[in-house]
Predicted model as a PDB file, atoms N, CA, C, CB and O in Angstrom, pLDDT in the B-factor column:
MODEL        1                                                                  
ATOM      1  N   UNK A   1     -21.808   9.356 -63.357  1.00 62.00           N  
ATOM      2  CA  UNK A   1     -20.911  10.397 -62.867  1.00 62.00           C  
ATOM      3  C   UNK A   1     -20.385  11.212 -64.050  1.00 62.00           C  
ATOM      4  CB  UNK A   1     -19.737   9.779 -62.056  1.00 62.00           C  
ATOM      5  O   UNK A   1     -19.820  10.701 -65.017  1.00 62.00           O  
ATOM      6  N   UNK A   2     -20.598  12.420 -63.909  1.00 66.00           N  
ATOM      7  CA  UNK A   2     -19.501  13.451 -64.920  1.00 66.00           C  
ATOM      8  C   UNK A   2     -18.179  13.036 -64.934  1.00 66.00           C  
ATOM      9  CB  UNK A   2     -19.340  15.031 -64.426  1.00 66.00           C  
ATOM     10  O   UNK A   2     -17.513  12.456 -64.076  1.00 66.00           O  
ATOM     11  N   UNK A   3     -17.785  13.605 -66.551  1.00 88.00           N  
ATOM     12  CA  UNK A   3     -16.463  14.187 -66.382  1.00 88.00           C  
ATOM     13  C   UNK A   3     -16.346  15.321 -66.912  1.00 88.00           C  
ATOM     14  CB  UNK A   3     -15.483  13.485 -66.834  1.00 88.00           C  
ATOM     15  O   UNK A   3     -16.694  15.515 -68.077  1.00 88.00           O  
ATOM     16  N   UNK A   4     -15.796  16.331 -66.086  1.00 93.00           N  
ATOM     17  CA  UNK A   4     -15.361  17.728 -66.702  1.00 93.00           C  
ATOM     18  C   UNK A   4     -13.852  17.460 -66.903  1.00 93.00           C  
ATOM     19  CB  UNK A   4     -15.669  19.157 -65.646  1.00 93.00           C  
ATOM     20  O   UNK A   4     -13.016  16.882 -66.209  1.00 93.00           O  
ATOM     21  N   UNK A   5     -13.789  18.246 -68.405  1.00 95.00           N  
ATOM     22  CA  UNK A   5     -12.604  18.247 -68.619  1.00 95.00           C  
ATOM     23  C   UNK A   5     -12.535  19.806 -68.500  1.00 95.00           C  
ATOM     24  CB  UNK A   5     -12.164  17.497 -69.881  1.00 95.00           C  
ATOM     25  O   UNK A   5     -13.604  20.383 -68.297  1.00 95.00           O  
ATOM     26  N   UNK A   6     -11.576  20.428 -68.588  1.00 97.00           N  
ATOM     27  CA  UNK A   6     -10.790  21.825 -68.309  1.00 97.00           C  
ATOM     28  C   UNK A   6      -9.980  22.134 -68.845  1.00 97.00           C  
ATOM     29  CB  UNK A   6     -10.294  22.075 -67.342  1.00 97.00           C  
ATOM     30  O   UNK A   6      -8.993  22.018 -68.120  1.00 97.00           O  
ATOM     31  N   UNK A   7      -9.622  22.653 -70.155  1.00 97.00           N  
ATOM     32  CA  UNK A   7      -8.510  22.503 -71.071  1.00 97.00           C  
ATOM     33  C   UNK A   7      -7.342  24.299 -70.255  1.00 97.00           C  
ATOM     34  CB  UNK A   7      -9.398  22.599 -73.296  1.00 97.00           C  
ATOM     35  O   UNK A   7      -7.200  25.318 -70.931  1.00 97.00           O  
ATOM     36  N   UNK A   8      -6.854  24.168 -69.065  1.00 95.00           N  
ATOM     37  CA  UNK A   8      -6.526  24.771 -68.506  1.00 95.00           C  
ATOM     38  C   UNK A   8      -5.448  25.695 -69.194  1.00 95.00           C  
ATOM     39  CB  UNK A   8      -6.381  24.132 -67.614  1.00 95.00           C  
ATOM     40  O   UNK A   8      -5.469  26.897 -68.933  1.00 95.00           O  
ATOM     41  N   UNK A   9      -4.574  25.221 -70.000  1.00 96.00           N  
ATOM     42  CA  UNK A   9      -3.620  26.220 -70.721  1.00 96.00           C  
ATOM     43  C   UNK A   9      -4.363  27.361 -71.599  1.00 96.00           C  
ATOM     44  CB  UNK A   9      -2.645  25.371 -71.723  1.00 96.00           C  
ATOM     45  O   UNK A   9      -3.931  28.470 -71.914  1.00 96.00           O  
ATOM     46  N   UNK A  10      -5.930  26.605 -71.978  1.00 97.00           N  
ATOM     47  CA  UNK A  10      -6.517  27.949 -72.962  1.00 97.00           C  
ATOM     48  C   UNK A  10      -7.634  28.936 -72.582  1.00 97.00           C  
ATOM     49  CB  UNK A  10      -7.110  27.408 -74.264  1.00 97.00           C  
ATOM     50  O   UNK A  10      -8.236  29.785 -73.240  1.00 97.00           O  
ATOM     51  N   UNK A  11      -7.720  28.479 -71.105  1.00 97.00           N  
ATOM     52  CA  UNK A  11      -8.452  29.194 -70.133  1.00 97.00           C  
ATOM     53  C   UNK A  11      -7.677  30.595 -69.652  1.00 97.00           C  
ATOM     54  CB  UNK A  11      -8.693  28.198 -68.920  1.00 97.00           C  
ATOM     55  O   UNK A  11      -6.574  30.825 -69.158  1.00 97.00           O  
ATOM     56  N   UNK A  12      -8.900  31.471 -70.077  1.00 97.00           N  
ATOM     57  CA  UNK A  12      -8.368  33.112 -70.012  1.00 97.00           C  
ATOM     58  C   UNK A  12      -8.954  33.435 -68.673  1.00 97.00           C  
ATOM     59  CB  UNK A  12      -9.018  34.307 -71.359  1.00 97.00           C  
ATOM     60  O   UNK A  12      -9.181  34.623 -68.444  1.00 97.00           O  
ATOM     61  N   UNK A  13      -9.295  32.333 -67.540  1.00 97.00           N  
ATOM     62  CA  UNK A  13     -10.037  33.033 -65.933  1.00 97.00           C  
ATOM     63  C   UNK A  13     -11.435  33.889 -66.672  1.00 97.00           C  
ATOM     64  CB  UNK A  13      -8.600  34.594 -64.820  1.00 97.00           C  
ATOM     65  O   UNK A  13     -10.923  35.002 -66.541  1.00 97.00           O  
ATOM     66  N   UNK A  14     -12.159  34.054 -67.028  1.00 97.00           N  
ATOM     67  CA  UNK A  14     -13.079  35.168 -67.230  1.00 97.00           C  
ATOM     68  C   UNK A  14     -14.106  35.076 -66.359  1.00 97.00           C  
ATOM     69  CB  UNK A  14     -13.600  35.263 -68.530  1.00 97.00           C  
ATOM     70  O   UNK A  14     -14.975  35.948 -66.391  1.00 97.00           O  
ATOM     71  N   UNK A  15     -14.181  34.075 -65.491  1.00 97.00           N  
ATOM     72  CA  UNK A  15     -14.838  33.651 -64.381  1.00 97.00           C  
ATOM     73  C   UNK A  15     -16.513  33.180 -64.613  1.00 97.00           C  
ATOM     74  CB  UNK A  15     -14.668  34.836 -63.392  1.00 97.00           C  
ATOM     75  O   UNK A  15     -17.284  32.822 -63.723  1.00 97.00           O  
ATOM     76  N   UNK A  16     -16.728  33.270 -65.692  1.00 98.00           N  
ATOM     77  CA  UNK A  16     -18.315  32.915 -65.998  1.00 98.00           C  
ATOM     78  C   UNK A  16     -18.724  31.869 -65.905  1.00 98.00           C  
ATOM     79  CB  UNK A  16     -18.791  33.121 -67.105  1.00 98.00           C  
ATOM     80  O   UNK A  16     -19.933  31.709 -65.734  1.00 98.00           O  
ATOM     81  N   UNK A  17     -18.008  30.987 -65.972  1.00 98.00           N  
ATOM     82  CA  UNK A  17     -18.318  29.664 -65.710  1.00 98.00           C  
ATOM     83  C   UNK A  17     -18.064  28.964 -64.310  1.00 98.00           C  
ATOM     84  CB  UNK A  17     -17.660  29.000 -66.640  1.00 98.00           C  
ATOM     85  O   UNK A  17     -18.244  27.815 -63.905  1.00 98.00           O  
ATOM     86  N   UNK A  18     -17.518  30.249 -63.678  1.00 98.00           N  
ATOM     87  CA  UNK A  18     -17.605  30.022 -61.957  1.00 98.00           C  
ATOM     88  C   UNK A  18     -19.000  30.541 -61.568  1.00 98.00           C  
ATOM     89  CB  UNK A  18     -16.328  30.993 -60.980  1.00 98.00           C  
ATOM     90  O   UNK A  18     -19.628  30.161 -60.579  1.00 98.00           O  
ATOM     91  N   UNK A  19     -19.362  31.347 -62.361  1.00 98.00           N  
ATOM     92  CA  UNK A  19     -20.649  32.026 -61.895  1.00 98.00           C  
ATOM     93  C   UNK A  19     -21.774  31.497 -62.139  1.00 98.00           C  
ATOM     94  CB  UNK A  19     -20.820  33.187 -62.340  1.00 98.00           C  
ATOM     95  O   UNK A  19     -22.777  31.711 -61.459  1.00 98.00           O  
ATOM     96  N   UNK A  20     -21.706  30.342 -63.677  1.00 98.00           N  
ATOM     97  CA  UNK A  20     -22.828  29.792 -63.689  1.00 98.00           C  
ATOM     98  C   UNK A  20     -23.178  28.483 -63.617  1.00 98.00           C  
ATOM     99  CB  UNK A  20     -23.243  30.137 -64.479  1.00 98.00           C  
ATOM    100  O   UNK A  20     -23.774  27.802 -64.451  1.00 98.00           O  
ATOM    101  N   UNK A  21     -22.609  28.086 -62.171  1.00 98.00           N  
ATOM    102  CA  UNK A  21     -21.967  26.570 -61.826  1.00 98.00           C  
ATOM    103  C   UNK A  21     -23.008  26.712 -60.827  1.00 98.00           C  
ATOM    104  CB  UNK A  21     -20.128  26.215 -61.304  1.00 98.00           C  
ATOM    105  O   UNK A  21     -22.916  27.589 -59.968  1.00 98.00           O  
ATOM    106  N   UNK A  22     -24.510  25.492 -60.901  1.00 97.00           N  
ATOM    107  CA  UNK A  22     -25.329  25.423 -59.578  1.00 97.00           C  
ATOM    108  C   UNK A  22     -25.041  24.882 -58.412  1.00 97.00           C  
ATOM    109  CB  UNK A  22     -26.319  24.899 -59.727  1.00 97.00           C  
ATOM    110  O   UNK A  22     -25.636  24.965 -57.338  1.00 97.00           O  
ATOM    111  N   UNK A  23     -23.953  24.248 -58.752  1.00 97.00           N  
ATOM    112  CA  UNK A  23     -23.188  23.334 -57.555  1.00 97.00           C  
ATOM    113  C   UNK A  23     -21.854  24.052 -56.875  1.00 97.00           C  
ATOM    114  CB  UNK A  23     -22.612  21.798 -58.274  1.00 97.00           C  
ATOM    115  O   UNK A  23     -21.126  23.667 -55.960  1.00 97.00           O  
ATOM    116  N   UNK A  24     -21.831  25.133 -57.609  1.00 98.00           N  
ATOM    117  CA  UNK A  24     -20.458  25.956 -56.556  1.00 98.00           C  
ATOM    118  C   UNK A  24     -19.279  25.408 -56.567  1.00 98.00           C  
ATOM    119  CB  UNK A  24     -20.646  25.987 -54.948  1.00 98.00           C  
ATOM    120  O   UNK A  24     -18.493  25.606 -55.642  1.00 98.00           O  
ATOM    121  N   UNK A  25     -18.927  24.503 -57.796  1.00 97.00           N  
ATOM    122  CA  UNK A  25     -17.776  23.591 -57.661  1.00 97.00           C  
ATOM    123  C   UNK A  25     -16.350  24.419 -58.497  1.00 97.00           C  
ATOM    124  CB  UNK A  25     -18.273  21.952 -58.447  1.00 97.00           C  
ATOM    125  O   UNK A  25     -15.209  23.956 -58.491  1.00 97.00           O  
ATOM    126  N   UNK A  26     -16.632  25.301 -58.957  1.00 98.00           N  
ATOM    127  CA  UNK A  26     -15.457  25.566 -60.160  1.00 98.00           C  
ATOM    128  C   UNK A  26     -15.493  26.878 -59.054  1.00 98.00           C  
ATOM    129  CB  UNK A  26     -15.861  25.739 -62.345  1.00 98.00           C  
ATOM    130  O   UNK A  26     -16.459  27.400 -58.496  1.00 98.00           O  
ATOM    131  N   UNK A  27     -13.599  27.278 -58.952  1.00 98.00           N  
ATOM    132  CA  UNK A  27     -13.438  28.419 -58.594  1.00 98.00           C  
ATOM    133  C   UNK A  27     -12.137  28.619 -60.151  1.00 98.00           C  
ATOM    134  CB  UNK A  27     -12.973  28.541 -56.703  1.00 98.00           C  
ATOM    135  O   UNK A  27     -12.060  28.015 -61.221  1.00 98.00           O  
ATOM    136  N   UNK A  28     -11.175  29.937 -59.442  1.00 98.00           N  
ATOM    137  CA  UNK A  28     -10.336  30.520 -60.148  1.00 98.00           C  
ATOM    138  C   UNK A  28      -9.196  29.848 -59.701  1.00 98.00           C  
ATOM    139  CB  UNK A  28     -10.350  31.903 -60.076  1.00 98.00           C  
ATOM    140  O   UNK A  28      -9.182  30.044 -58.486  1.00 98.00           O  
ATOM    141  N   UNK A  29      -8.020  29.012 -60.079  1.00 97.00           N  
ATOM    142  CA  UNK A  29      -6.883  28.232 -59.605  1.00 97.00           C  
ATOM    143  C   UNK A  29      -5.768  29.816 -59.274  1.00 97.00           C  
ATOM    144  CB  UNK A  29      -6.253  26.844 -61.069  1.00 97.00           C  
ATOM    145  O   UNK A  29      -5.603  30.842 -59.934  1.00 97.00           O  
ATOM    146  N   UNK A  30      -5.203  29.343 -57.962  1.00 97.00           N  
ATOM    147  CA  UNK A  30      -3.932  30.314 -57.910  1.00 97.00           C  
ATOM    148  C   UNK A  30      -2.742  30.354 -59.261  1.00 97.00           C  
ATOM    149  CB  UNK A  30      -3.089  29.808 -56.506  1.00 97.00           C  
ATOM    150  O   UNK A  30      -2.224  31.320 -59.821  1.00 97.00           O  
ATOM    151  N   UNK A  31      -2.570  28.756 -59.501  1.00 96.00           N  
ATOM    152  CA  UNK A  31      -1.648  28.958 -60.671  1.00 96.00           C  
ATOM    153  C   UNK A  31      -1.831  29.741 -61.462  1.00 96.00           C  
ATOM    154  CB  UNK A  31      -1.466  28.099 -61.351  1.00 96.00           C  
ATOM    155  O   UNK A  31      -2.933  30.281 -61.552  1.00 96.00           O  
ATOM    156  N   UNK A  32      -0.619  30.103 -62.431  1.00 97.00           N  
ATOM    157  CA  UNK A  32      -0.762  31.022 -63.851  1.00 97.00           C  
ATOM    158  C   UNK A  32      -0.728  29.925 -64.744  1.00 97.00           C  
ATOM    159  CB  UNK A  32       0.526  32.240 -64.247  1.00 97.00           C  
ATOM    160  O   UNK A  32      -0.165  28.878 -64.425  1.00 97.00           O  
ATOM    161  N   UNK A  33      -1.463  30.129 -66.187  1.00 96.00           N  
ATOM    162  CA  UNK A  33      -1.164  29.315 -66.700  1.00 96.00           C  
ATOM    163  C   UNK A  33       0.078  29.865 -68.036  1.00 96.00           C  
ATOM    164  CB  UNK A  33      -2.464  28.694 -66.954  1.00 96.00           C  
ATOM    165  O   UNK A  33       0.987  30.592 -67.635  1.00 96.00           O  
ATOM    166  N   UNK A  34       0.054  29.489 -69.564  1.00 94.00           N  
ATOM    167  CA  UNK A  34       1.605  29.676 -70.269  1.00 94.00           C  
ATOM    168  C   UNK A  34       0.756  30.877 -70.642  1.00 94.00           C  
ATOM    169  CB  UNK A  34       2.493  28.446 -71.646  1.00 94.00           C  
ATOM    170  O   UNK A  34       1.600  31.730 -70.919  1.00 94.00           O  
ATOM    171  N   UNK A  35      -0.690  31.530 -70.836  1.00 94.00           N  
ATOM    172  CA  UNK A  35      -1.134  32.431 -71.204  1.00 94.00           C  
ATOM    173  C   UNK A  35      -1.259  33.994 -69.709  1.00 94.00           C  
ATOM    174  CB  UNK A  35      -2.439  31.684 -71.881  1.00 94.00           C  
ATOM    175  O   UNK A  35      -1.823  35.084 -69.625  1.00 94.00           O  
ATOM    176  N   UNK A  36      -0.668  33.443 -69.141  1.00 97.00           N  
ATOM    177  CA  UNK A  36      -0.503  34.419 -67.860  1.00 97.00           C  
ATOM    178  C   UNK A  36      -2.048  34.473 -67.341  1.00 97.00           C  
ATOM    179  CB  UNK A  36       0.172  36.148 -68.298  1.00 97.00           C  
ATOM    180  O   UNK A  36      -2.378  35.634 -67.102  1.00 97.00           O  
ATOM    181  N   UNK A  37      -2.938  33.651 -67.137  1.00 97.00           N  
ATOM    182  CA  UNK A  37      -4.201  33.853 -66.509  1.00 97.00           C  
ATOM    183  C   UNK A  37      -4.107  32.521 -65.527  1.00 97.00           C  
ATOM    184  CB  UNK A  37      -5.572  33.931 -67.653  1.00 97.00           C  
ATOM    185  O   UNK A  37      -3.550  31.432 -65.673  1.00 97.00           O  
ATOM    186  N   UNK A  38      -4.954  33.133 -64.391  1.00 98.00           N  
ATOM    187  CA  UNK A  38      -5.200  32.167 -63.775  1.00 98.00           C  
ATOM    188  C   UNK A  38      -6.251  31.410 -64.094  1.00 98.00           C  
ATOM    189  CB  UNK A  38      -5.222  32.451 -62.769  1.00 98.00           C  
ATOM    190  O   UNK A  38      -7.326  31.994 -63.955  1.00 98.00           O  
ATOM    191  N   UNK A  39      -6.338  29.724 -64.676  1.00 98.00           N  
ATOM    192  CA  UNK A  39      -7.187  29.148 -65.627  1.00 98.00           C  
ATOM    193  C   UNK A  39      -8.491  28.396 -64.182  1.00 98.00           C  
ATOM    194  CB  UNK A  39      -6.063  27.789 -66.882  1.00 98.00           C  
ATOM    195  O   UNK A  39      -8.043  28.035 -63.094  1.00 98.00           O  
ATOM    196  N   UNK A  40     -10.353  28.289 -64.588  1.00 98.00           N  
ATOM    197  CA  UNK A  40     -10.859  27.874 -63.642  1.00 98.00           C  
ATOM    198  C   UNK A  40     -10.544  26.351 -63.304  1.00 98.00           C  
ATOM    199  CB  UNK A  40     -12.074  28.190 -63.813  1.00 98.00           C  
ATOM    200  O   UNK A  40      -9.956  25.701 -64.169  1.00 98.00           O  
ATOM    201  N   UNK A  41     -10.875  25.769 -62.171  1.00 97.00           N  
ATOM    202  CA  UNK A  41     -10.182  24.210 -61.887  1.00 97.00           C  
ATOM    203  C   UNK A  41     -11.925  24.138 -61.102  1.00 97.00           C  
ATOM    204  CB  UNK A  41      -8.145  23.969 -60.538  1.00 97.00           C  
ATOM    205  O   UNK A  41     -12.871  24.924 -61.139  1.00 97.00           O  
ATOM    206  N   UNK A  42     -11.700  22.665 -60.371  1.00 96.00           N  
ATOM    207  CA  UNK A  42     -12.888  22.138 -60.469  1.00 96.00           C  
ATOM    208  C   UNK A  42     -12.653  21.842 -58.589  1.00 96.00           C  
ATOM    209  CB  UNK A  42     -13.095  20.709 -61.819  1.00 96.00           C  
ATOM    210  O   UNK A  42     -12.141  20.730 -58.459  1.00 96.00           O  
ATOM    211  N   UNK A  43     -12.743  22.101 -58.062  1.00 95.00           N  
ATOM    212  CA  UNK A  43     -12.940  21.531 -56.335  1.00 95.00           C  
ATOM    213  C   UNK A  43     -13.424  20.238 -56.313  1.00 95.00           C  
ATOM    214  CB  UNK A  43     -14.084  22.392 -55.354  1.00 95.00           C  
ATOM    215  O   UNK A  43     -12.614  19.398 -55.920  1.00 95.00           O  
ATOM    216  N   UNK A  44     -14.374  19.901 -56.585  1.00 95.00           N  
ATOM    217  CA  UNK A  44     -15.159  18.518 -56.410  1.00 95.00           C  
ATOM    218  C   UNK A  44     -15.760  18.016 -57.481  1.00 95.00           C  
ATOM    219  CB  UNK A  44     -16.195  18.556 -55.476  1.00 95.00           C  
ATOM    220  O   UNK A  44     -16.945  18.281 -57.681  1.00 95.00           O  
ATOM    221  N   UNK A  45     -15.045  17.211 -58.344  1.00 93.00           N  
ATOM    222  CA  UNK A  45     -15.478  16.759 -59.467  1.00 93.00           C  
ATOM    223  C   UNK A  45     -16.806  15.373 -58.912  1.00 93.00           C  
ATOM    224  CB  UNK A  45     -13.954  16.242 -60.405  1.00 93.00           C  
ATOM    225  O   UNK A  45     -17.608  15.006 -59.770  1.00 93.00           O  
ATOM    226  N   UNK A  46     -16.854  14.958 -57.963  1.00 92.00           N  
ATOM    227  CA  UNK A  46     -17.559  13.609 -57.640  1.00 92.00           C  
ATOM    228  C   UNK A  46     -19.170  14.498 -57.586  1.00 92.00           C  
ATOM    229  CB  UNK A  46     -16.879  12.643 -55.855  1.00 92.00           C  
ATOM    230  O   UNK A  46     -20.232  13.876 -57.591  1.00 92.00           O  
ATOM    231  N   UNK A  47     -19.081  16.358 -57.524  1.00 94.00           N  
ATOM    232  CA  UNK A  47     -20.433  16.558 -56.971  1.00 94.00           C  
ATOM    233  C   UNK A  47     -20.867  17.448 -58.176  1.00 94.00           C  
ATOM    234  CB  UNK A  47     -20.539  17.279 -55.354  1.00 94.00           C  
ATOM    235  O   UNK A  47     -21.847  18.156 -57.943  1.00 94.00           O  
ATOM    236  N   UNK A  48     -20.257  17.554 -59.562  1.00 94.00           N  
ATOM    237  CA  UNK A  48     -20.713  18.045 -60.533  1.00 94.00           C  
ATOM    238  C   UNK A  48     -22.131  17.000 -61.318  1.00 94.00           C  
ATOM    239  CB  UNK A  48     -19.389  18.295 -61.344  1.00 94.00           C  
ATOM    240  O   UNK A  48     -21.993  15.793 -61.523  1.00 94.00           O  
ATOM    241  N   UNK A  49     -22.860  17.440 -61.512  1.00 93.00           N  
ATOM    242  CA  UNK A  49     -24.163  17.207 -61.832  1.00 93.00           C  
ATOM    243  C   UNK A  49     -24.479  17.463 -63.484  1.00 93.00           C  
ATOM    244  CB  UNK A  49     -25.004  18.130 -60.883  1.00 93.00           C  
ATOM    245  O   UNK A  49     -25.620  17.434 -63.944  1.00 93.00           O  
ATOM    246  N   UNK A  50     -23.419  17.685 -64.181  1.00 92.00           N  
ATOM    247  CA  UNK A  50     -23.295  17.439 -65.443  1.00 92.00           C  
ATOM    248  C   UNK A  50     -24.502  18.412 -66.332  1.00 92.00           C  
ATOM    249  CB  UNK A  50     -23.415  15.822 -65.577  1.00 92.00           C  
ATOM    250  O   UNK A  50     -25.051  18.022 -67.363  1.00 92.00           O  
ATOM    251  N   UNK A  51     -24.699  19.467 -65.803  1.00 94.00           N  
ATOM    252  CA  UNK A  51     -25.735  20.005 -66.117  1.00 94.00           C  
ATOM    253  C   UNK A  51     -25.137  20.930 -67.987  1.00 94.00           C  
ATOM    254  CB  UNK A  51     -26.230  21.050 -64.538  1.00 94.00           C  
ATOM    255  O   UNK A  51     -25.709  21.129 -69.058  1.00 94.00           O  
ATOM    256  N   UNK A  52     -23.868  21.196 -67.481  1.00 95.00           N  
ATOM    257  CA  UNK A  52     -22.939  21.432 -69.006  1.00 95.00           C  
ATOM    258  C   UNK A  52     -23.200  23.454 -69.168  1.00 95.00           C  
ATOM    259  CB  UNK A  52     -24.044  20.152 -70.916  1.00 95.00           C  
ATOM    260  O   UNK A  52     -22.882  24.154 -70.129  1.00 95.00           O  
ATOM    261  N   UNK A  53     -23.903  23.914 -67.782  1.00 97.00           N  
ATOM    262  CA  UNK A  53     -23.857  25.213 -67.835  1.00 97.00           C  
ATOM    263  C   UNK A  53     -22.675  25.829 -67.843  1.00 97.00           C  
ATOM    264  CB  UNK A  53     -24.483  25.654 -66.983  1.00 97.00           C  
ATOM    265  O   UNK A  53     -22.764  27.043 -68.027  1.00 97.00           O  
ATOM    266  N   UNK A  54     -20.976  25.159 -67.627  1.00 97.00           N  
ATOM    267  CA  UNK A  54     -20.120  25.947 -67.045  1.00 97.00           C  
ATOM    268  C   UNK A  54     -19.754  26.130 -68.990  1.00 97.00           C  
ATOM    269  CB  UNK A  54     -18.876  25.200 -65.586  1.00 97.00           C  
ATOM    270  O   UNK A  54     -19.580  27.188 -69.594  1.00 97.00           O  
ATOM    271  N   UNK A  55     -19.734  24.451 -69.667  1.00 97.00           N  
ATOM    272  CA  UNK A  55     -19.538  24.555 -71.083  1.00 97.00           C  
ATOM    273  C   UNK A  55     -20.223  24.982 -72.203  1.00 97.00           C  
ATOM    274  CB  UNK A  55     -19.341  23.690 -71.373  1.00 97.00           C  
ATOM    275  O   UNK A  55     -19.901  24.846 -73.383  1.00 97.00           O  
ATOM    276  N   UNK A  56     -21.433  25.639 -71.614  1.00 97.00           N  
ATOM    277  CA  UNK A  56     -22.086  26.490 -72.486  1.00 97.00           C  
ATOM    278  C   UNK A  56     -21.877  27.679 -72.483  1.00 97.00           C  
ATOM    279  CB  UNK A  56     -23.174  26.437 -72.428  1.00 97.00           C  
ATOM    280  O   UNK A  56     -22.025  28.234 -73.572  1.00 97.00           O  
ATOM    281  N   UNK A  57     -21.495  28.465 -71.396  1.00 98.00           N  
ATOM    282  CA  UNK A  57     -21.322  29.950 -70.936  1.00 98.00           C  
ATOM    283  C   UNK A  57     -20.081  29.919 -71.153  1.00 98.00           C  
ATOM    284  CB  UNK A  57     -21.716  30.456 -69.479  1.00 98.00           C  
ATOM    285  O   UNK A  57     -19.690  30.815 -70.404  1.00 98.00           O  
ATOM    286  N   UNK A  58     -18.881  29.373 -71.828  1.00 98.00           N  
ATOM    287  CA  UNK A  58     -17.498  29.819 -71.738  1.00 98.00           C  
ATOM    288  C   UNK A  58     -17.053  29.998 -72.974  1.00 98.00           C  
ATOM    289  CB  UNK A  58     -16.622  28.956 -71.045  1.00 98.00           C  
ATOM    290  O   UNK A  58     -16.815  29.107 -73.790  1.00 98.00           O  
ATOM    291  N   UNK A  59     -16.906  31.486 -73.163  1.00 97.00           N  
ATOM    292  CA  UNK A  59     -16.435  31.889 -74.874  1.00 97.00           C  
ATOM    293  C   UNK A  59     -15.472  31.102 -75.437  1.00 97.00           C  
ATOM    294  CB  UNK A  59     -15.771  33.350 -75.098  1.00 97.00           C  
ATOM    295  O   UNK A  59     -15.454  30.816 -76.634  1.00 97.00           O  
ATOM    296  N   UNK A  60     -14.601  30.707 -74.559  1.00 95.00           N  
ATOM    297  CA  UNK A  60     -13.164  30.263 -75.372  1.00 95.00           C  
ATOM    298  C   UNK A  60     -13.683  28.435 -75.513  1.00 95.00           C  
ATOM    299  CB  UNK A  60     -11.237  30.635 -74.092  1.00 95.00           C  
ATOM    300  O   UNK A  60     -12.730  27.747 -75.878  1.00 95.00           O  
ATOM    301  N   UNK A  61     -14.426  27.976 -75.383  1.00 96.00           N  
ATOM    302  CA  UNK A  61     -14.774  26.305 -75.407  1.00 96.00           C  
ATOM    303  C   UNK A  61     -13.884  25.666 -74.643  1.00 96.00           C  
ATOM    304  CB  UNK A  61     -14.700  25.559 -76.830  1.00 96.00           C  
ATOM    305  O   UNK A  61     -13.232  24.679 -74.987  1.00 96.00           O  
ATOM    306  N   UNK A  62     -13.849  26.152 -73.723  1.00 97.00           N  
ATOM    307  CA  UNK A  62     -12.297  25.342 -73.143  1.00 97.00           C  
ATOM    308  C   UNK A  62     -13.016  24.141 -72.020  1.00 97.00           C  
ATOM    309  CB  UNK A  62     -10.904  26.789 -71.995  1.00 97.00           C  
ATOM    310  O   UNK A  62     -12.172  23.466 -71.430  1.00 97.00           O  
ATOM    311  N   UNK A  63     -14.220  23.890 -71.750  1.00 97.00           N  
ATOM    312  CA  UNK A  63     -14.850  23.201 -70.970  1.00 97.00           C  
ATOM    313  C   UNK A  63     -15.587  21.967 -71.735  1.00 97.00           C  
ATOM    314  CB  UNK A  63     -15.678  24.092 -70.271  1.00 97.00           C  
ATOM    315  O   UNK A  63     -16.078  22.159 -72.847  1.00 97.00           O  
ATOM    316  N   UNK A  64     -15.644  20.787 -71.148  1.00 96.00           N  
ATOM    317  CA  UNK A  64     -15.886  19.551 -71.845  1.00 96.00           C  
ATOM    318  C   UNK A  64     -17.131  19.189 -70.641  1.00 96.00           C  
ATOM    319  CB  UNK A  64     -14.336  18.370 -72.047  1.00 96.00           C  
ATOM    320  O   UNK A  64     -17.016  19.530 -69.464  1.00 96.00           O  
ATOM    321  N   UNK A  65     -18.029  18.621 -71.059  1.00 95.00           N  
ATOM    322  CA  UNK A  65     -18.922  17.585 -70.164  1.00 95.00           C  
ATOM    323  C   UNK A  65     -18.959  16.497 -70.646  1.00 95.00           C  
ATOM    324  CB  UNK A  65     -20.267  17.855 -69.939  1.00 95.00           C  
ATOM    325  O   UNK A  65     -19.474  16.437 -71.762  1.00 95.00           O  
ATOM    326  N   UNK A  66     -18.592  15.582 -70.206  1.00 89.00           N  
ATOM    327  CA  UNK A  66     -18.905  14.030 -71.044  1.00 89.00           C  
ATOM    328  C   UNK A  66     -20.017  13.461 -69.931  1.00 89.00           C  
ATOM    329  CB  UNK A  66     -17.197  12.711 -71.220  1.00 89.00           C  
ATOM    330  O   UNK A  66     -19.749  13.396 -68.732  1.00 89.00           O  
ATOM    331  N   UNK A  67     -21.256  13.071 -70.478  1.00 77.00           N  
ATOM    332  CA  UNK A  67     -22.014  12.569 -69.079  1.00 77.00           C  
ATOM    333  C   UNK A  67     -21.263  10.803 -69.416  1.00 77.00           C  
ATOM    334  CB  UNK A  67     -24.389  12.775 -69.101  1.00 77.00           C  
ATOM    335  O   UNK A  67     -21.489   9.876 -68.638  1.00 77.00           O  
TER     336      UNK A  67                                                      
ENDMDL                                                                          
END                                                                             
């Protein structure tokens, strides 16, 4: 099983890593975070497939895959 981590306070929303998620699991969270963006969160962590596309495509590194 994955773990995604989400380092959510340094997440700027830029949404790319919602876009290049094959499993459709990461959207945009309503919260703000201390940087005024809404940071991405994970819907279903049990159905991420660890493929590490969301932590390759995200400028700021704010995404972790640990398989």
């Amino acid at each position: 099983m994955a773990k995604l981590v989400i380092k959510e306070e340094l997440c700027k929303g830029c949404s790319l890593c919602v876009v290049a998620c094959p499993k459709k699991i990461l959207e945009l969270s309503p919260q703000i975070n201390k940087k005024g963006y809404n940071p991405v969160t994970c819907k279903d962590l049990d159905a991420c497939i660890s493929c590490a596309f969301c932590a390759t495509i995200c400028p700021d590194i704010v995404i972790e895959v640990n398989k």
